[in-house]
OpenMM code with the backbone's topology and positions (N, CA, C; nanometers):
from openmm import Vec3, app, unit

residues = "UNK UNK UNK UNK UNK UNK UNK UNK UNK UNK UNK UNK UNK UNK UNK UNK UNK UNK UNK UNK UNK UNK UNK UNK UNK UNK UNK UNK UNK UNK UNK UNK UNK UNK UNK UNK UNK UNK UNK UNK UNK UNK UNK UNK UNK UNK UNK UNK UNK UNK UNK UNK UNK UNK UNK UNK UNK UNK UNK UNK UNK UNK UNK UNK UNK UNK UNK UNK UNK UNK UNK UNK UNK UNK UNK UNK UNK UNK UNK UNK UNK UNK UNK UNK UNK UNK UNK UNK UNK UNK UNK UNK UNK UNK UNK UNK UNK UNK UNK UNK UNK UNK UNK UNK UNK UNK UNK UNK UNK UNK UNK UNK UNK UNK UNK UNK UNK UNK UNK UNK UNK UNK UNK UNK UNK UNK UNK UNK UNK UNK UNK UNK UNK UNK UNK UNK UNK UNK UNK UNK UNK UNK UNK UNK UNK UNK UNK UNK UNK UNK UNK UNK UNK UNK".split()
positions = [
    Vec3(0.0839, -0.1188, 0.0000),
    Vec3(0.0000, 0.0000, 0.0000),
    Vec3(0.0883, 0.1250, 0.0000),
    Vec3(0.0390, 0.2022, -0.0345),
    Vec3(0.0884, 0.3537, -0.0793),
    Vec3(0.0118, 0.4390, 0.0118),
    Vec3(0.0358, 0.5348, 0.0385),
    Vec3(0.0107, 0.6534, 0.1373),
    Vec3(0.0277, 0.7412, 0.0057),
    Vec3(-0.0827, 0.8176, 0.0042),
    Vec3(-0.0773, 1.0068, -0.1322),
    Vec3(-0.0477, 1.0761, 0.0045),
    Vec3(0.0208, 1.1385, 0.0511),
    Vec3(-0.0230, 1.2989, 0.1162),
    Vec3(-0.1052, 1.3984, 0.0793),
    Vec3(-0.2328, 1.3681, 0.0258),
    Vec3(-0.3177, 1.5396, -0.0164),
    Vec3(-0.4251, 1.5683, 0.0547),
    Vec3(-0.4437, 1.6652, 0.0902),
    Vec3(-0.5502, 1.7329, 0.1371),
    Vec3(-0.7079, 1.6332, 0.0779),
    Vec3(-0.7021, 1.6197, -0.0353),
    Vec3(-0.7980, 1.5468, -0.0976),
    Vec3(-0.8041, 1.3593, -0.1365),
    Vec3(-0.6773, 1.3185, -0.0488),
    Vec3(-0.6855, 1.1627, -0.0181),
    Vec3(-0.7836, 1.1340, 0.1289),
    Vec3(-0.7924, 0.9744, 0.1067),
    Vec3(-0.8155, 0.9444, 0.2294),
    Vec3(-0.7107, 0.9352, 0.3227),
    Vec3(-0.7140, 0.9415, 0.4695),
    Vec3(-0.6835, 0.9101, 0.6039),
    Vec3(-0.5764, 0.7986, 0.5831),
    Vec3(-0.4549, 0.8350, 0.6188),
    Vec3(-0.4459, 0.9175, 0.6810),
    Vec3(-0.3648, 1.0241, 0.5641),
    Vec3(-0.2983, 1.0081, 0.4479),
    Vec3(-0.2669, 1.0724, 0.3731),
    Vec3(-0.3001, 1.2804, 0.3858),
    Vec3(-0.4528, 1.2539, 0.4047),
    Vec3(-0.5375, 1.3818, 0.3774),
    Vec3(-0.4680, 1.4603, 0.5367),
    Vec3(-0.4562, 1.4002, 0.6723),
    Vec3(-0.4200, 1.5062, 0.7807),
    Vec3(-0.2648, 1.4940, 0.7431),
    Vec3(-0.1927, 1.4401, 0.7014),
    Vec3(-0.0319, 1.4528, 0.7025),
    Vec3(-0.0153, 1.5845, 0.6038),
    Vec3(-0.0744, 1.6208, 0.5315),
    Vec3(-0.1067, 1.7069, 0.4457),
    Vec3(-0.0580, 1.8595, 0.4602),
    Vec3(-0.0232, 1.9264, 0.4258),
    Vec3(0.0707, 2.0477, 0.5124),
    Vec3(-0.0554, 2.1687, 0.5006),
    Vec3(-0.1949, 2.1404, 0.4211),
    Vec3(-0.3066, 2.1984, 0.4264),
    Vec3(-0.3954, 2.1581, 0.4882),
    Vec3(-0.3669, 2.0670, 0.6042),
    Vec3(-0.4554, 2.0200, 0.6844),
    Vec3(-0.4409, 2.0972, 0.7943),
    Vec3(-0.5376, 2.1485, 0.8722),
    Vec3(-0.5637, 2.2110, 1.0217),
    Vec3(-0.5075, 2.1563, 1.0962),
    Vec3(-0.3634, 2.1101, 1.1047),
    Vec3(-0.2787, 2.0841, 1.2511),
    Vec3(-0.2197, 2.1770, 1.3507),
    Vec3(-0.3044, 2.2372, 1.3878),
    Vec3(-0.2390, 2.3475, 1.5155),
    Vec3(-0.1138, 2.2837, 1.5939),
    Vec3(-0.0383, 2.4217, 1.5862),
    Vec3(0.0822, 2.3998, 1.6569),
    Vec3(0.1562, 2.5101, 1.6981),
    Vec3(0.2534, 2.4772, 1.7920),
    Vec3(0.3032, 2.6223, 1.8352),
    Vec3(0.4408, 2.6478, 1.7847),
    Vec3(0.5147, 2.7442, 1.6890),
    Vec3(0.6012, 2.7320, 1.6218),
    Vec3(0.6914, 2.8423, 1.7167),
    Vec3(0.7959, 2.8370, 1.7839),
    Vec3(0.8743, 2.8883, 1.8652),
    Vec3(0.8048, 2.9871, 1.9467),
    Vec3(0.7164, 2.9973, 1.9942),
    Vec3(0.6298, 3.0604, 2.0673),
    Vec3(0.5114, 3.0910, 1.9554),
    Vec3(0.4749, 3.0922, 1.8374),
    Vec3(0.3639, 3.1483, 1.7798),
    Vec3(0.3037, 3.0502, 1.6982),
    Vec3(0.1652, 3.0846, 1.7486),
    Vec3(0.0859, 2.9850, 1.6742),
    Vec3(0.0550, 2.9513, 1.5662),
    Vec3(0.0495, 2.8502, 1.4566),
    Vec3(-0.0111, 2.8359, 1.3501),
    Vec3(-0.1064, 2.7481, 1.3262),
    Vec3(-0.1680, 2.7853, 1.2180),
    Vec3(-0.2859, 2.6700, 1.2249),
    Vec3(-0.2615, 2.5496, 1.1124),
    Vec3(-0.1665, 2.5862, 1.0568),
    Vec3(-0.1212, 2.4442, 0.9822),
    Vec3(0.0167, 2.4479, 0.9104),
    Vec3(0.1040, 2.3552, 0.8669),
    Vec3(0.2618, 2.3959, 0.8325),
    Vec3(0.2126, 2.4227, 0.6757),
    Vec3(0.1059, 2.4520, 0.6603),
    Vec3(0.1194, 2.5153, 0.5177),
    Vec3(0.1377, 2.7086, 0.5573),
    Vec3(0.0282, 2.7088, 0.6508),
    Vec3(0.0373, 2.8732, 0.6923),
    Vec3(0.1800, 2.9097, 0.7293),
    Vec3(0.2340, 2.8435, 0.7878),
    Vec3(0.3451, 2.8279, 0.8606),
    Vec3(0.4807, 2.8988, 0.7637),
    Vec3(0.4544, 2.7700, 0.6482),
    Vec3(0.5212, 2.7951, 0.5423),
    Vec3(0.5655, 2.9167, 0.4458),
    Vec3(0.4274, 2.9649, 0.4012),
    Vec3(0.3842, 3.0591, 0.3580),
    Vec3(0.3991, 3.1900, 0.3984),
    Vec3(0.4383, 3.1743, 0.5213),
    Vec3(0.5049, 3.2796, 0.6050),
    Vec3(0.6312, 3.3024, 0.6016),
    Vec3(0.7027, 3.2472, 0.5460),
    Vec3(0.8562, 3.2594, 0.5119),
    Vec3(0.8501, 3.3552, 0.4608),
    Vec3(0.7581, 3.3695, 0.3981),
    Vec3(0.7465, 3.4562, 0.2227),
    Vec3(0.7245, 3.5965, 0.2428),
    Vec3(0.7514, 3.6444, 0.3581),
    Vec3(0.7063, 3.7896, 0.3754),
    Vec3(0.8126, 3.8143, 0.4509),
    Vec3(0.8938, 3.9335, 0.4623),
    Vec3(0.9712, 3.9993, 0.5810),
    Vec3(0.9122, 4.0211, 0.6630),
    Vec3(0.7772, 4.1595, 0.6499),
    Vec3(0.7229, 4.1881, 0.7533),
    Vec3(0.6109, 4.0755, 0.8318),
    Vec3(0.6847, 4.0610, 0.9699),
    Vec3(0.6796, 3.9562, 1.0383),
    Vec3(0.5334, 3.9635, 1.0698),
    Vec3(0.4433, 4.0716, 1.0468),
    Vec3(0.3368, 4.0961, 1.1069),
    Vec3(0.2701, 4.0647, 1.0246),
    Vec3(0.2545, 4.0580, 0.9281),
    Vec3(0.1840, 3.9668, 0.8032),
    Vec3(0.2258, 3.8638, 0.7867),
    Vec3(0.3279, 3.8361, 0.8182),
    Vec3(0.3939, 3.6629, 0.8661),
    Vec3(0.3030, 3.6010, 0.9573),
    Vec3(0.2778, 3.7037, 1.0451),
    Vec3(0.2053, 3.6199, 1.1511),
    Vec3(0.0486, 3.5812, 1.1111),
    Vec3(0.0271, 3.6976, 1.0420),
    Vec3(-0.1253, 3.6520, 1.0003),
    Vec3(-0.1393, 3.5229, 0.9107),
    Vec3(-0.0222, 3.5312, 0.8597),
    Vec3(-0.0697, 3.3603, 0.7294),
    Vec3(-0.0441, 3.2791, 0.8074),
    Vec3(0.0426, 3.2744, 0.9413),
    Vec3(0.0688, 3.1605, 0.9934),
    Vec3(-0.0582, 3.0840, 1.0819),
    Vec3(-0.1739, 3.1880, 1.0666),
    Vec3(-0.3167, 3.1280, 1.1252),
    Vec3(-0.3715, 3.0766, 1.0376),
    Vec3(-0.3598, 3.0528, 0.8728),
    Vec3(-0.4722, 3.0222, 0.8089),
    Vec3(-0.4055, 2.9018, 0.7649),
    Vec3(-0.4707, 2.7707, 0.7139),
    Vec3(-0.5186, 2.6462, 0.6847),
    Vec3(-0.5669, 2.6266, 0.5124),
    Vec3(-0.5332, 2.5071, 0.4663),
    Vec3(-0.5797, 2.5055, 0.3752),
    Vec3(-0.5360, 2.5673, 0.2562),
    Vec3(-0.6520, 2.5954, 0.1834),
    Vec3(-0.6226, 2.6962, 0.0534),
    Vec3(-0.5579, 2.8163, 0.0474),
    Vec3(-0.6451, 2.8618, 0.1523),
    Vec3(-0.6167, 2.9876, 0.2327),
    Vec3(-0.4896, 3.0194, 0.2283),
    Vec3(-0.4337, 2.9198, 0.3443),
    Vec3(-0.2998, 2.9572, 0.3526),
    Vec3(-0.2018, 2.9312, 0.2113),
    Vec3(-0.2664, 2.8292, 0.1635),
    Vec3(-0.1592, 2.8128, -0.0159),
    Vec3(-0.2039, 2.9556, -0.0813),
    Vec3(-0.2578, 2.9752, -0.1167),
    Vec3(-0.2841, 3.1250, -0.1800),
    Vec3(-0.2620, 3.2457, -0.1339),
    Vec3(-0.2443, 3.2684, 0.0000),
    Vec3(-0.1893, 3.3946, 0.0653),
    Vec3(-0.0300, 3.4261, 0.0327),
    Vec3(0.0629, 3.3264, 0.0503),
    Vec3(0.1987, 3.3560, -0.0351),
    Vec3(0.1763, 3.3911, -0.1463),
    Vec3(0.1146, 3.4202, -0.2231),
    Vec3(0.1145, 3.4306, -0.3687),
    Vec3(0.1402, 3.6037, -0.3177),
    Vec3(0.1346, 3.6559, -0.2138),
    Vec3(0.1080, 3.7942, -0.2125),
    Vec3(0.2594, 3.8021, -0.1224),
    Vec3(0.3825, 3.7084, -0.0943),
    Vec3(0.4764, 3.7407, -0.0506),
    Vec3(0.5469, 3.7982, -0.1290),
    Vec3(0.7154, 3.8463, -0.0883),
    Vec3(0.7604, 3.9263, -0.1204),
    Vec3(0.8632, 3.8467, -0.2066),
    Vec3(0.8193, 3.8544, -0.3541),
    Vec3(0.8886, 3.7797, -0.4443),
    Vec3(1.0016, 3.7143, -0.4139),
    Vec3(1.0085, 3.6143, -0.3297),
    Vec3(1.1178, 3.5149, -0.2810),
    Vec3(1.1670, 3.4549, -0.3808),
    Vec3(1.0907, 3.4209, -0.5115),
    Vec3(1.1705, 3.3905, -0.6318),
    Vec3(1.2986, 3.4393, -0.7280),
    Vec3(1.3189, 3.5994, -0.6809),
    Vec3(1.4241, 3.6588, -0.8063),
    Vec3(1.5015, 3.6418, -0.6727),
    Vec3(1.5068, 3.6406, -0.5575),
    Vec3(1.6193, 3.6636, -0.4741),
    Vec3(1.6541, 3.5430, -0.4307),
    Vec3(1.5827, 3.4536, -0.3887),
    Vec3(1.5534, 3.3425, -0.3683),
    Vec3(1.6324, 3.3394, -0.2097),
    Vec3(1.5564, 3.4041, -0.1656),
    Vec3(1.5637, 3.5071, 0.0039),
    Vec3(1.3844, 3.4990, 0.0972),
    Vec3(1.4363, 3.3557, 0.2107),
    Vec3(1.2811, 3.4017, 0.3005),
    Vec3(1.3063, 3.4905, 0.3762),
    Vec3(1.2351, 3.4392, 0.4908),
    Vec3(1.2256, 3.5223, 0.5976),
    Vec3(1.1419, 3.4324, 0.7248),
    Vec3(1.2076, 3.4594, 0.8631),
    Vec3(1.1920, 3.4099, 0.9732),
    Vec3(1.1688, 3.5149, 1.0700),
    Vec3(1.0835, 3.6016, 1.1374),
    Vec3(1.1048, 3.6481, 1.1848),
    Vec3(1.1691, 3.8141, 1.1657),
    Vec3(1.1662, 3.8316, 1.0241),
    Vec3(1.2071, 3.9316, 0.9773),
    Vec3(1.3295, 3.9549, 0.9244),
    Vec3(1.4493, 3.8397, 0.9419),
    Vec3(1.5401, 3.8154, 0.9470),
    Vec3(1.5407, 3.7405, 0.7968),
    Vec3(1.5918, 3.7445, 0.6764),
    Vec3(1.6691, 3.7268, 0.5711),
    Vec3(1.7225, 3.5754, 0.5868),
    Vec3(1.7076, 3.4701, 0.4932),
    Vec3(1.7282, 3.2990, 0.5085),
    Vec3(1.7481, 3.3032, 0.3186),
    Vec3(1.8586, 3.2616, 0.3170),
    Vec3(1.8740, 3.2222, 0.1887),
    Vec3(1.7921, 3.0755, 0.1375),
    Vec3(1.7221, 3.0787, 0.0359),
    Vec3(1.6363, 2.9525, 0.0308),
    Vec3(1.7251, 2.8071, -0.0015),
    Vec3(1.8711, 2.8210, -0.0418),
    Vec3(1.9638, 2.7317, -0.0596),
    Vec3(2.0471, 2.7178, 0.0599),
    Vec3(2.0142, 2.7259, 0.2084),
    Vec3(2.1128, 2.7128, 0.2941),
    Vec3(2.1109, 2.6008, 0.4065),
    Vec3(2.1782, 2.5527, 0.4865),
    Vec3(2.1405, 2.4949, 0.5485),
    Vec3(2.0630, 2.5485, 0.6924),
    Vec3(2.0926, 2.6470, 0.7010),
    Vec3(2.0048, 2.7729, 0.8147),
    Vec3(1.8587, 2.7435, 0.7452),
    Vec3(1.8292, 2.7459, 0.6175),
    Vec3(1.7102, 2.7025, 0.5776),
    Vec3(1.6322, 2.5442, 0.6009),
    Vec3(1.7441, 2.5023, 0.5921),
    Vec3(1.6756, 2.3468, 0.6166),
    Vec3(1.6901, 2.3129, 0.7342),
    Vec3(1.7949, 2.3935, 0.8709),
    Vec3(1.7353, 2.3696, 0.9725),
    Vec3(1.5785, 2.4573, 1.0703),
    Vec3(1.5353, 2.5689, 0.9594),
    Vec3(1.4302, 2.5801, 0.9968),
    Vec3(1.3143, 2.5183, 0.9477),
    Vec3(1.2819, 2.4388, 0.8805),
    Vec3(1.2073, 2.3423, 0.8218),
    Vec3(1.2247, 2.2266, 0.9460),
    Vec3(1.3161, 2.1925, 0.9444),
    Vec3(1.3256, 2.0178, 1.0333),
    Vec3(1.2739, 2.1057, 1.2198),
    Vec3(1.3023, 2.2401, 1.2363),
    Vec3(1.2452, 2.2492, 1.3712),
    Vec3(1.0718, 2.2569, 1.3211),
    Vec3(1.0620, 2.3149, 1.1851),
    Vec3(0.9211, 2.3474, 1.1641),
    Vec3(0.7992, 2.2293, 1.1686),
    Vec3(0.8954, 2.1150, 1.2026),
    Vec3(0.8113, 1.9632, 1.0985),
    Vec3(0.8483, 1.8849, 1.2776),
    Vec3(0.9400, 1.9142, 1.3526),
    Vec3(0.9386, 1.8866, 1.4838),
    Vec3(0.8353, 1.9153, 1.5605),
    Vec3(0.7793, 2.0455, 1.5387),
    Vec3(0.7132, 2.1271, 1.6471),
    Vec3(0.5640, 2.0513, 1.5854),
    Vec3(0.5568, 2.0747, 1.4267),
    Vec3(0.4113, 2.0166, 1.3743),
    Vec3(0.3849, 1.8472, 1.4660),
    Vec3(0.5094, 1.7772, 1.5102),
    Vec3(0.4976, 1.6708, 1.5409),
    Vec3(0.4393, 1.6307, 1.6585),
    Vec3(0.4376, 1.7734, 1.7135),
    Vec3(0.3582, 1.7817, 1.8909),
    Vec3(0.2024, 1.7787, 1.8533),
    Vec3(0.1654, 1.8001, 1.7396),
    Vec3(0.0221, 1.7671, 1.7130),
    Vec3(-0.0332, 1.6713, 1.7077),
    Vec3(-0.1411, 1.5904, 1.8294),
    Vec3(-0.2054, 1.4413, 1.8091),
    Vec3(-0.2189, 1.3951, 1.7075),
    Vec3(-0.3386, 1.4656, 1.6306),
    Vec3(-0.3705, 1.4522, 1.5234),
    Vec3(-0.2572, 1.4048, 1.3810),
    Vec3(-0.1853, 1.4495, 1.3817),
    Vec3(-0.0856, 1.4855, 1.2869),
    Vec3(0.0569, 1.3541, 1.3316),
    Vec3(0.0420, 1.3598, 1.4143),
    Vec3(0.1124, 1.1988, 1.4883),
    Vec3(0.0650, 1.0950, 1.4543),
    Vec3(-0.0597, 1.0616, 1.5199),
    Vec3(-0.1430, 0.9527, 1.5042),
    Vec3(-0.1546, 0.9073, 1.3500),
    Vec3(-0.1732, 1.0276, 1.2776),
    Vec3(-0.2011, 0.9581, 1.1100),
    Vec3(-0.0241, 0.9475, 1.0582),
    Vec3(0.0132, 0.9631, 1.1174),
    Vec3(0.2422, 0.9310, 1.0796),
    Vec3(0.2418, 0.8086, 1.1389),
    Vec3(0.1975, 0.7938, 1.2258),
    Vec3(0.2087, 0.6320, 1.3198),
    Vec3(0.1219, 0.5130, 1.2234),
    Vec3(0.0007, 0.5731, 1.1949),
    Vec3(-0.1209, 0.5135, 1.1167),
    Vec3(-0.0706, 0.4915, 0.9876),
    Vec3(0.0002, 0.5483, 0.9176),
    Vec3(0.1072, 0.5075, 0.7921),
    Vec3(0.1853, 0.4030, 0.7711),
    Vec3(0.1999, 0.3702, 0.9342),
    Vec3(0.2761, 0.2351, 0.9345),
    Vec3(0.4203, 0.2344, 0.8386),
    Vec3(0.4163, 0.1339, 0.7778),
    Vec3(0.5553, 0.1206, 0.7325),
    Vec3(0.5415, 0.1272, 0.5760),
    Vec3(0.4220, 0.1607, 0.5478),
    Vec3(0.3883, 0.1362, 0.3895),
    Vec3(0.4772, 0.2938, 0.3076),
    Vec3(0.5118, 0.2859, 0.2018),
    Vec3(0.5384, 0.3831, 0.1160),
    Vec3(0.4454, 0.5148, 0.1093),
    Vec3(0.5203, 0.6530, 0.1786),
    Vec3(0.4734, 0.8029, 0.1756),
    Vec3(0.4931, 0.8485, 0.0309),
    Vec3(0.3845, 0.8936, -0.0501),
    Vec3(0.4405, 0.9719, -0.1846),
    Vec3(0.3508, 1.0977, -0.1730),
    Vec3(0.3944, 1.1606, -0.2273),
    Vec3(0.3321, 1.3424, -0.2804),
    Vec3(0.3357, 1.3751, -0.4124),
    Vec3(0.2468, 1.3519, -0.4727),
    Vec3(0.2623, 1.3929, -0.6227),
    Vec3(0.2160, 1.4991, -0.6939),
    Vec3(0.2564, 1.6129, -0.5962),
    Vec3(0.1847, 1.7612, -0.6522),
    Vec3(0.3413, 1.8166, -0.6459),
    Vec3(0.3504, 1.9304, -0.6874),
    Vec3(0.4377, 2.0353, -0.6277),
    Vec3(0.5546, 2.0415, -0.7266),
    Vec3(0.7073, 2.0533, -0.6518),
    Vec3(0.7836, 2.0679, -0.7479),
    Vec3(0.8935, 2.0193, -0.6880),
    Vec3(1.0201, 1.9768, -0.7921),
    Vec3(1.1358, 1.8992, -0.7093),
    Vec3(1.2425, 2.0307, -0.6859),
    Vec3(1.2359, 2.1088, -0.7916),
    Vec3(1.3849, 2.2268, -0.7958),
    Vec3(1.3291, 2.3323, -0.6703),
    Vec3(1.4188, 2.3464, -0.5951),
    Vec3(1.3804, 2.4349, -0.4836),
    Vec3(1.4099, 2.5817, -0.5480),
    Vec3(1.4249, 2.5765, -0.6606),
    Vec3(1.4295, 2.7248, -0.7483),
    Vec3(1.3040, 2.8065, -0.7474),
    Vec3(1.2022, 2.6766, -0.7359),
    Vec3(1.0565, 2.6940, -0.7763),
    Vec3(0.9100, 2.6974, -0.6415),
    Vec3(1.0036, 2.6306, -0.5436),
    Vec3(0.9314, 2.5863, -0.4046),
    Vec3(0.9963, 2.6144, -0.3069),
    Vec3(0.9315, 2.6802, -0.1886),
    Vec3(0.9453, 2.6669, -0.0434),
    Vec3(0.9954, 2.5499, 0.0260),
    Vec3(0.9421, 2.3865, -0.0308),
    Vec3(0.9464, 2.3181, 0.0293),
    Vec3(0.9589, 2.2048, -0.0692),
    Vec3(1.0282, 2.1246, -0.1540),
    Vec3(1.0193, 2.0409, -0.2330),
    Vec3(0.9590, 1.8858, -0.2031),
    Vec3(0.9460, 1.8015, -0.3089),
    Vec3(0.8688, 1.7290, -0.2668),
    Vec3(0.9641, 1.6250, -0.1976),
    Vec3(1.0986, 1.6215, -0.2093),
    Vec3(1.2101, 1.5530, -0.1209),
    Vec3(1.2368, 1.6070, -0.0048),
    Vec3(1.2137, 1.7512, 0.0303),
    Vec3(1.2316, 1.7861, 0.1326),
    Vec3(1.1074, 1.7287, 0.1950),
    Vec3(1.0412, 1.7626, 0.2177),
    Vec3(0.8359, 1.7245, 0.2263),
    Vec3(0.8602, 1.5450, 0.2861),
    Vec3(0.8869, 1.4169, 0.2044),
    Vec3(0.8824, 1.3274, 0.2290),
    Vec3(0.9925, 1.3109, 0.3560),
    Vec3(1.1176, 1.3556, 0.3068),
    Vec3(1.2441, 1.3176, 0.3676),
    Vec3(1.2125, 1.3974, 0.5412),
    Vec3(1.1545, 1.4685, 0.5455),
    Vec3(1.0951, 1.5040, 0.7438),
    Vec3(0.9720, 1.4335, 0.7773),
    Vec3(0.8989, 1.3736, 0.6602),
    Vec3(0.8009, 1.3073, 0.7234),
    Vec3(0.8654, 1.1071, 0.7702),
    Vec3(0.9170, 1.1023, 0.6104),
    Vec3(0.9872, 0.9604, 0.6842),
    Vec3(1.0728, 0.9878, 0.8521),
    Vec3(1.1520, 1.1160, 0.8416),
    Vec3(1.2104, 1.0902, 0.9364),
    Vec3(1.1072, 1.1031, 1.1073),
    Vec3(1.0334, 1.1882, 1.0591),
    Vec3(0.9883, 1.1975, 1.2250),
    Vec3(0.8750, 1.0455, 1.2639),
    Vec3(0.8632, 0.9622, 1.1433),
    Vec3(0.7972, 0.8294, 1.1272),
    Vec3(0.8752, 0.7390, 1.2197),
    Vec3(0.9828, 0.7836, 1.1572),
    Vec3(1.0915, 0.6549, 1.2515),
    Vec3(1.1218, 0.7181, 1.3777),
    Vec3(1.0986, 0.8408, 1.4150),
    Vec3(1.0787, 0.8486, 1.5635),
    Vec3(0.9977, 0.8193, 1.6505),
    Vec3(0.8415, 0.7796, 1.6288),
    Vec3(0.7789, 0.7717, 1.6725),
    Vec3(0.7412, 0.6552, 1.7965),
    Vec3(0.8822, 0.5541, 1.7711),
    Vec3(0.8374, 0.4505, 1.8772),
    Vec3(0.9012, 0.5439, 2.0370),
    Vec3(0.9921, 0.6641, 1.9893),
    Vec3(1.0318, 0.7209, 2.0771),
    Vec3(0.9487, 0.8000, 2.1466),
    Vec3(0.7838, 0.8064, 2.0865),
    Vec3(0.7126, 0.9384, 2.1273),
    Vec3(0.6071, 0.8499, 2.2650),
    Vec3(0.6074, 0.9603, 2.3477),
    Vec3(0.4938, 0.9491, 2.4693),
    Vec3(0.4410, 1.0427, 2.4277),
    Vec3(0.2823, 0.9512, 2.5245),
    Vec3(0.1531, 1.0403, 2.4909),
    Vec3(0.1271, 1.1115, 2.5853),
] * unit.nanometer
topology = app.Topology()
chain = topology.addChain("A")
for resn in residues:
    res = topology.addResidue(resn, chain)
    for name in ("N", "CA", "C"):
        topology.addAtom(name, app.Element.getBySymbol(name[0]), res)
């Protein structure tokens, strides 16, 4: 068996989903799903950062569309603070971002519920020229926080 990750699979595929409503608390601030989360890179000003980091869903996929062209510079943002999208400062804010999502029941339970079968994502894009989050980056934190899980208490 195969696992899709989409918003529009079944269970558990559909909550692993980075547009699924997994509340979580991302270094003190809340988001309502690691897509909002995401999408928040995409702005300097942190205060409109903060607002996408509440929305879910579509919502939150379509609100970056209004960040601050992270494509010609290929430059996020954390906090207001400047992240080259090729760095490893970048990919260690992703692996805390996909840690913290991991404190979510919900969002556990369907990683545990995956069992050992094959995770795929077949939307998005592989060149991080083009994405926030590629679809190797995307699998490669979900396998990994999978194999943590015999480590997790409830």
């Amino acid at each position: 068996m195969t696992v899709n990750v989409s918003i529009s699979h079944p269970y558990p595929g559909n909550v692993l989903s980075n547009l699924a409503p997994n509340a979580f608390i991302f270094e003190g601030y809340e988001c309502a799903s690691m897509e909002g989360l995401l999408q928040s890179f995409k702005f300097h000003n942190f205060d409109t950062a903060k607002k996408v980091m509440k929305l879910h869903g579509l919502d939150a996929k379509y609100a970056g569309r209004a960040g601050d062209g992270w494509k010609a510079n290929q430059t996020l943002y954390w906090k207001g603070y400047s992240i080259d999208r090729h760095s490893q400062a970048y990919q260690g804010l992703l692996d805390s971002a996909y840690n913290a999502l991991a404190q979510n029941g919900e969002f556990r339970k369907a990683l545990i519920d995956s069992g050992q079968h094959t995770i795929t994502h077949r939307v998005g894009h592989d060149d991080p020229n083009y994405t926030i989050l590629t679809r190797g980056e995307f699998l490669e934190r979900l396998y990994a926080l999978r194999n943590l899980a015999p480590l997790w208490k409830d």
